[in-house]
N, C-alpha and C positions, 0 to 999 in steps of 0.2 A: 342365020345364026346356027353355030352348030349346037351339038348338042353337051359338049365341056363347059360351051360360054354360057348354054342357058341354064346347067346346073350350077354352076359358080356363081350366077344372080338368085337363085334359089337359094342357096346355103348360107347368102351375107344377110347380116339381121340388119334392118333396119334400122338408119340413123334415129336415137332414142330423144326423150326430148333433154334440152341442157338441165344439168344436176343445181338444183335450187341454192348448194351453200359455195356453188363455183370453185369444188373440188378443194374445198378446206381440210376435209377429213384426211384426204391422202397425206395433202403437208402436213398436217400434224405428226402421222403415222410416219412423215420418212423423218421427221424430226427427234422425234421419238427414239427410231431406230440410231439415228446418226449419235445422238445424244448417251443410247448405252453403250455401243461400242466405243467409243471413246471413254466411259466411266470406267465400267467392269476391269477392263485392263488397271486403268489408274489404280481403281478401287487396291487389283489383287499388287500394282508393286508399291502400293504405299503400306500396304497391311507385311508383303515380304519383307521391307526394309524395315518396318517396327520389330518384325520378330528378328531379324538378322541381329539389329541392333541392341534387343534385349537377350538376342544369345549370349551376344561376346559378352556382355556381365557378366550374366548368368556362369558362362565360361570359365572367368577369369575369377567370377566371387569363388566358385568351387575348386578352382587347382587352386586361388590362396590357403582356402579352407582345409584342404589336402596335404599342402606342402609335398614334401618327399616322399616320392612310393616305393614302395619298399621292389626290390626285386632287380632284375637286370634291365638295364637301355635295351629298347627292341635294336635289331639286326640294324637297320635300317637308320637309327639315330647315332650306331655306334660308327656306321661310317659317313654320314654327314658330319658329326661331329670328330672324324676322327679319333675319336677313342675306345678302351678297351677296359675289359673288366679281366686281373689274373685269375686264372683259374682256380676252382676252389675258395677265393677271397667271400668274406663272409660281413655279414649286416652291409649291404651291396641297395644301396635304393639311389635313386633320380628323378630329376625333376626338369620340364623343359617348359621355357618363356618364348613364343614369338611373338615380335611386333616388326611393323617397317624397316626400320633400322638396324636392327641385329635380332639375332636367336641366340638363345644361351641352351646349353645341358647344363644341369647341375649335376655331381657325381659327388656319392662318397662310399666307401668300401675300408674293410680293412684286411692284410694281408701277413706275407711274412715279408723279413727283409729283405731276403734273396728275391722274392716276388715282385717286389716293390723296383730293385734296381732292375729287374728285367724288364717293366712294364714300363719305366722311365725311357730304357734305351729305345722300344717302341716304338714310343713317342715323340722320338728324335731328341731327347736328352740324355743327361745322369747323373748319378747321383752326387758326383760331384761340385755340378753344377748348382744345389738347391743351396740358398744363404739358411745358418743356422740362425734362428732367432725372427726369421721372416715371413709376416701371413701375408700372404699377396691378395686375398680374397676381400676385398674392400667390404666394412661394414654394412652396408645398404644391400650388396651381394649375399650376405651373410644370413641377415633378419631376409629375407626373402625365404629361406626354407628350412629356418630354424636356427641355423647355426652357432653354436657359440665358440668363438673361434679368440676370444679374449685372451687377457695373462694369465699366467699362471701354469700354463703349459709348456713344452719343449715344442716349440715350432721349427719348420725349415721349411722355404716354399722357392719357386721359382716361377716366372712367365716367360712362356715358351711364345714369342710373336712369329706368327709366320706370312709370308706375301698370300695377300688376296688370292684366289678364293678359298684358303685353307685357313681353317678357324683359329683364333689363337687360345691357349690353355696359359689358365691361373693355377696353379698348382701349389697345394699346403698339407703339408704332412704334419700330425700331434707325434712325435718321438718319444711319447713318456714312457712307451715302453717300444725301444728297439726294437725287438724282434717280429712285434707284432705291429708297422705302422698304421696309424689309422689316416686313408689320404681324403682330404677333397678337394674338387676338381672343379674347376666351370672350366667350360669349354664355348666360344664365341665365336661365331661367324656373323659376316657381314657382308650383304649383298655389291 
């Protein structure tokens, strides 16, 4: 025997005597184990999906709650939605709906009229285009961000459809005073 083999029978412990519960503790212990990794994940995307799911309320209760904000469409909404604010135009606020099926911008602002047919041409329209006496912005559209877009005003609107993927514009102008029209706009894309 050399002397590798006879430290290598040194160093092994002795077979012990068999474990009285025939190694029940272990299985417990891997069941255990097996039984949280499996939970813990569950736990954390059941508990994601409840908050995910009480965001979008929370979401949607709050931009109803908000309606129109006051101020300009970011960069970024004004060319997804292809639109534009004239320069200078003033009480200028927006509003934007996504769901599955379409996005909308809401717009309204008001300008002068010289401002107003430049911003049309834009748009790939003009002014000659708009029907006098026409709100294109359907009531349901309307009460969505306040709108009273009712009689009793000088209206003129137009829908400007364009081929997928460019969004289309509802377009309604209050004329009661010419020079200064007051426009709104939804703008709509759809995937």
């Amino acid at each position: 025997m050399t002397t590798t083999e006879h430290s290598a029978e040194r160093t092994a412990l002795p077979p012990g005597p068999p474990r009285a519960d025939g190694g029940f503790g272990r299985r417990c212990l891997k069941a255990v184990i097996v039984f949280l990794l499996i939970a813990i994940p569950a736990g954390y995307l059941y508990i994601s999906a409840m908050q995910s799911r009480g965001g979008s309320e929370s979401k949607k209760e709050q931009a109803a709650a908000s309606g129109l904000e006051e101020g300009w469409p970011t960069r970024l909404q004004r060319r997804l939605y292809e639109v534009t604010v004239p320069p200078y135009a003033e009480d200028v606020a927006s509003y934007e709906t996504n769901a599955w099926k379409a996005s909308s911008l809401f717009l309204q602002f008001t300008t002068t009229r010289e401002k107003f047919d430049k911003w049309l041409s834009d748009v790939g329209t003009s002014a000659s285009e708009l029907e006098d006496g026409e709100v294109t912005i359907d009531e349901d559209e309307a009460a969505e961000v306040g709108w009273d877009l009712g009689t009793g005003h000088h209206w003129a609107g137009l829908t400007l459809e364009q081929d997928k993927p460019k969004p289309s514009l509802e377009i309604t102008a209050n004329l009661d005073d010419p020079k200064y029209p007051r426009v709104f706009v939804v703008s709509t894309t759809t995937p």
